[in-house]
Structure formats: structure tokens, C-alpha cells
N, C-alpha and C positions, 0 to 999 in steps of 0.2 A: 466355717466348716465344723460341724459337730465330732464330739468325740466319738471314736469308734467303739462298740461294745462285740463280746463275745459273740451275741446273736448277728450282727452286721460280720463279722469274718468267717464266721459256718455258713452263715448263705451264702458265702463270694463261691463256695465249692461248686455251687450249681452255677451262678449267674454272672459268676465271675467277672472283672479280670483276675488274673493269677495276684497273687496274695505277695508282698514283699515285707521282710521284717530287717533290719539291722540292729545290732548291739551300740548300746552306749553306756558310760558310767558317770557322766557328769554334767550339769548345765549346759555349756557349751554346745559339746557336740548332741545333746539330745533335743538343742533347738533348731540346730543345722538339720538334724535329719528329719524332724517335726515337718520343717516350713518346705522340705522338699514332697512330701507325702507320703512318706512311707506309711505302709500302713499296722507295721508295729516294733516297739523296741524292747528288743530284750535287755535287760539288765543280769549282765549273765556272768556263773561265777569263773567266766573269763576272765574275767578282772584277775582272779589273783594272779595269772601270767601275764597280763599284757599289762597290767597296770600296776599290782605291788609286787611283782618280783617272784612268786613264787615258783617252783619247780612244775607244780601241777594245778587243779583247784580244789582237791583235797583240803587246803589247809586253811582254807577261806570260810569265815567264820560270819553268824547271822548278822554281828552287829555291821561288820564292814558292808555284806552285801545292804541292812538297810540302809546304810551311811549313803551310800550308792544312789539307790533306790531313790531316795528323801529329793537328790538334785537333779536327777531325773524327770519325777515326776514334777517340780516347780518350774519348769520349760515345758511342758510338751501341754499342746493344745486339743491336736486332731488324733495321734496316734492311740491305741492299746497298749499299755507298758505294762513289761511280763516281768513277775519276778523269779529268779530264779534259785531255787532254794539248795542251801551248800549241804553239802557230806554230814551226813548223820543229824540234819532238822529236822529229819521225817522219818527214816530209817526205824527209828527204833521202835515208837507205839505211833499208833493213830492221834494218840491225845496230843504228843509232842507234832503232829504235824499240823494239826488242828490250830493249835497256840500258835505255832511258829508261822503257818501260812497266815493265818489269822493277822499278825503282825505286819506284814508285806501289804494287807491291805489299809489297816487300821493306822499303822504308824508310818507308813512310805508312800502312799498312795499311790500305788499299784492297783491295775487293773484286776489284775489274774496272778496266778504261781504256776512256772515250771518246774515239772519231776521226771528225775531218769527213773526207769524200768519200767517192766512189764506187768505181766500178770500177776507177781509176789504183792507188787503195790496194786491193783486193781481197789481192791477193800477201801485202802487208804487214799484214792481219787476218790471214792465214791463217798465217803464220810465227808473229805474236804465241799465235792461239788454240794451236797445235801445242805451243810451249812452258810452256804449262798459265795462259796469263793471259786472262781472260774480258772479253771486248771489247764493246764497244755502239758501233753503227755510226752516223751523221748525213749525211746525205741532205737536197736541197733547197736554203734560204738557210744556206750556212754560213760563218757572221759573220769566221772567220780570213781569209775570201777574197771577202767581201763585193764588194768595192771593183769585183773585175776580173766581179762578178756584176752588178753595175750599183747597186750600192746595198742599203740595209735594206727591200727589196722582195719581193712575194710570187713564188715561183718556179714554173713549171710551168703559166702559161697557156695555149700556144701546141702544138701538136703535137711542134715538135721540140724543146724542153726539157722538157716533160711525158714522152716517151722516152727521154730521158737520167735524168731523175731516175727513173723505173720501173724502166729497166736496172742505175740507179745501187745500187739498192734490191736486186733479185735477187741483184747481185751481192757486195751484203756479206751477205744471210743465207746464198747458196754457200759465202762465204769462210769460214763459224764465227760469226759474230755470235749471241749469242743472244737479242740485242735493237737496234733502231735508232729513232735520234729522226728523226722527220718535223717538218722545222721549215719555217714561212710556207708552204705548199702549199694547192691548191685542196682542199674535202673530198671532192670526187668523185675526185683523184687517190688520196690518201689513201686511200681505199677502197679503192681498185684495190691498192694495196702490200700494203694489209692482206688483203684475198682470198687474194692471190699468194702474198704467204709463209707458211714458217711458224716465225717468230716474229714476238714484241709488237711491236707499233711502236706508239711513243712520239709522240704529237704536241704540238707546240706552236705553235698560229696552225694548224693543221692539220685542224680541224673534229673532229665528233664520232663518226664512223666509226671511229676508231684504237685502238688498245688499251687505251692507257692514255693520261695526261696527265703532262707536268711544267711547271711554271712557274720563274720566275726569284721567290726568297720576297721576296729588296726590292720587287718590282714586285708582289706581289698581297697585300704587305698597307701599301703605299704610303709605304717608306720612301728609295722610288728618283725623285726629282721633276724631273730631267732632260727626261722625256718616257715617257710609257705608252702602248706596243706596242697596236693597236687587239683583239689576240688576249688582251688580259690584264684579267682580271677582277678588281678591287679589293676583298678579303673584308674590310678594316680598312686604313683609313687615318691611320696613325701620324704620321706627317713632324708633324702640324699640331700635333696633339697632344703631343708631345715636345719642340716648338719653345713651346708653350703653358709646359710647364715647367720649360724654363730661363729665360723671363722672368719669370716669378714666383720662381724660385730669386734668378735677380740682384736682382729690386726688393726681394725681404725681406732679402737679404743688407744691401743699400745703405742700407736705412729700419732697420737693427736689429731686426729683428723674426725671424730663423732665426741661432743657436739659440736656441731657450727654455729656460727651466730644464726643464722636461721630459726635452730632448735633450742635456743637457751634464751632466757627475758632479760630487758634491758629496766633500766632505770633502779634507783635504788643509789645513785652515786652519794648524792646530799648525802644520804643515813649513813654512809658506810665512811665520809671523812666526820662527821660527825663523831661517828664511833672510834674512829682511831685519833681523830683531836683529842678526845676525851682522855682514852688508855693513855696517850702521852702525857699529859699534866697528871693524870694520876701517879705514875712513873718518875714526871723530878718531883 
């Protein structure tokens, strides 16, 4: 199965079926999600909660997210892998976004770069898309800027933030996007973007109107126990079960009972009177 490209997930808008993306940070799990079909994985700076500990993903820095990136992309076959660019790689001039998206493809082999905001970054999609790097745009609750949004809350109830995130919306599919996540928005919003433009939009917490879906994969198959986002649907819940066995690992360890002969190799006896014949005459 060929790898997916930008242009192959803008047309699924028309000709669909609905677009599915999940999050990964490491070989492993981005071969698990590869070989099932997903049809894309974000490398997102989720990571620095659910994977280094952080409070937020503020604090998540380019080199971790390429580190990320790097084992990502050495697993995945079929899918689009989106990088997702951290707090102030873009922000500040177009040139630093340029570099830094630059990098996600050049050094991590990423497909594409994700960027939160709206129409402030428009300018700065549109230099990124010009210079041949394929962007996914984020619109709505965008977690880098939470704080000064008023919290991990749903966005676009009211008429004048609901205009903002719509305008926010037109104006990253003008800029080149050829895809955008709609994240925590009402569904009736969410419809409205998706009407509007034309390309996929991604929702998450975004209802059932939108293109396609992505989730965060510690949160929908329960290995993220912090707290589950009311948008997030539990397909398997691991935590309990993986916590299940390593207490059975520690009490068979403690009681003797792992390894068994089964689990451990034989032979080796010769060498080992050998070896202690030997220590003994060394000794008198």
C-alpha cells in the first residue's frame, strides 16, 4: 500500500471515506497504528504530557519533538506523519518557522507540520506551504495558548468567538493548508467550517459533522489516567491491566516462583565445576 500524500487526504473530503488520524511518539506504537490503516499520525506535542511528564506542552521543545519524530517516521509505511511544531518554533518570525518546519521534514521525516492558530499565522502557512512543506492548520482550543483562552474549555459558544474561530478557519484553508484540526468546538460550528471549506477538517471534541477524527492514542485506549477529555472515547483500557501485571511480576519474583525451568537454559554444568575445581586449588 503506498504512502499517503497531502494531495490523497484533501481529496478523501469529496470522495471519501471519513479521514482517521491517531497520535504516536515512538516505533512501536506507530507501527501498531501504521499496520491497522490509519490514515495519519500525528506526532504531537502531546508527548510532553503523556509521555515526559510535563504540566502542559508549553515546555516541549523542537529537539524532543524531532527525537519523536525521527522513530516515528522509521515504522510507518502507509500512513502521512504530521509533525507537530512546539511553542514559539513559529511564533516568532516566518524565517524561524521556515527553519524549524524545515527540520521536521529534512531531519525526522515527516510528511507535513502542524500549527495552532488562525488568521495571525495565515502569512506564516502560506510562506511554510510556498516552500514545498505541507501544513495542517488548528483552529478553536489551542492547548499551546490555552491559559490566555481561559482554560481546557470548549471554544465558540457565543457569537463573537464562534466568528473568530470560523474566520480563524477560512483563513488557514486560503493560506494552503490542506487540512485543519477543529478542536473542543460546538458540532454545529464544526459544520459550518466544514461547509465552508475545502479541505478535511479534523475534529477532536468537535462532533460528528467534520471530516475526519483524531484522538490523543494514550487517552482512547486508557493508558493516560491523569484525566479523560469528555470528547474521548475509551476503545481498551490498559492502565489497569498493565498495572495488574507488574504486581504479579513483583510477587512471583519475591515468592520464587518466575523463573521456572521452563524460562531459564540448561547446560553449562561441566563449566561451572570446572570453574569452581579450579577457584578451589587456587585457594589451598
Amino acid at each position: 500500500m503506498p504512502r499517503l500524500t497531502p494531495v490523497d487526504i484533501k481529496e478523501r473530503k469529496t470522495k471519501g471515506p471519513k479521514l482517521t488520524m491517531l497520535t504516536a511518539y515512538d516505533y512501536h506504537f506507530a507501527s501498531l497504528i501504521d499496520q491497522c490503516g490509519i490514515d495519519m499520525i500525528l506526532v504531537g506535542d502531546s508527548l510532553g504530557m503523556v509521555v515526559l511528564g510535563y504540566d502542559s506542552t508549553v515546555p516541549v521543545t523542537m529537539d524532543e519533538m524531532l527525537h519523536h519524530c525521527r522513530a516515528v517516521s522509521r515504522a510507518v509505511e502507509h500512513a502521512l506523519v504530521v509533525g507537530d511544531m512546539p511553542f514559539m518554533s513559529y511564533q516568532t518570525s516566518k524565517e524561524d518557522a521556515l527553519r524549524n518546519a524545515g527540520r521536521f521534514l529534512k531531519e525526522a521525516g515527516c510528511d507535513a507540520v502542524k500549527l495552532e492558530g488562525g488568521s495571525h499565522f495565515a502569512e506564516t502557512i502560506s510562506c511554510l506551504v510556498a516552500a514545498g512543506i505541507p501544513v495542517v492548520g488548528h483552529v478553536g482550543l489551542t492547548p499551546q495558548t490555552a491559559s490566555s483562552l481561559g482554560g481546557y474549555k470548549v471554544q465558540g459558544r457565543d457569537f463573537d468567538a464562534a466568528k473568530r474561530i470560523y474566520e480563524d478557519a477560512l483563513a488557514v484553508a486560503d493560506a494552503g493548508a490542506f487540512a485543519i484540526v477543529l478542536e473542543c468546538v460546538p458540532t454545529a460550528l464544526a459544520a459550518l467550517i466544514t461547509r465552508s471549506i475545502d479541505i478535511p477538517t479534523i475534529g477532536i471534541g468537535a462532533g460528528d459533522k467534520c471530516d475526519g477524527q483524531v484522538l490523543v492514542t494514550h487517552d482512547m485506549i486508557g493508558l493516560f489516567e491523569k484525566f479523560t477529555p469528555k470528547f474521548v472515547r475509551k476503545y481498551v483500557n490498559l492502565a489497569p491491566q498493565i498495572k495488574e501485571a507488574f504486581l504479579t511480576f513483583k510477587e512471583e519474583v519475591e515468592a520464587g516462583k518466575f523463573p521456572s525451568n521452563e524460562e531459564s537454559f540448561s547446560g553449562g554444568e561441566e563449566a561451572v565445576l570446572a570453574i569452581e575445581s579450579k577457584e578451589t586449588r587456587a585457594k589451598t
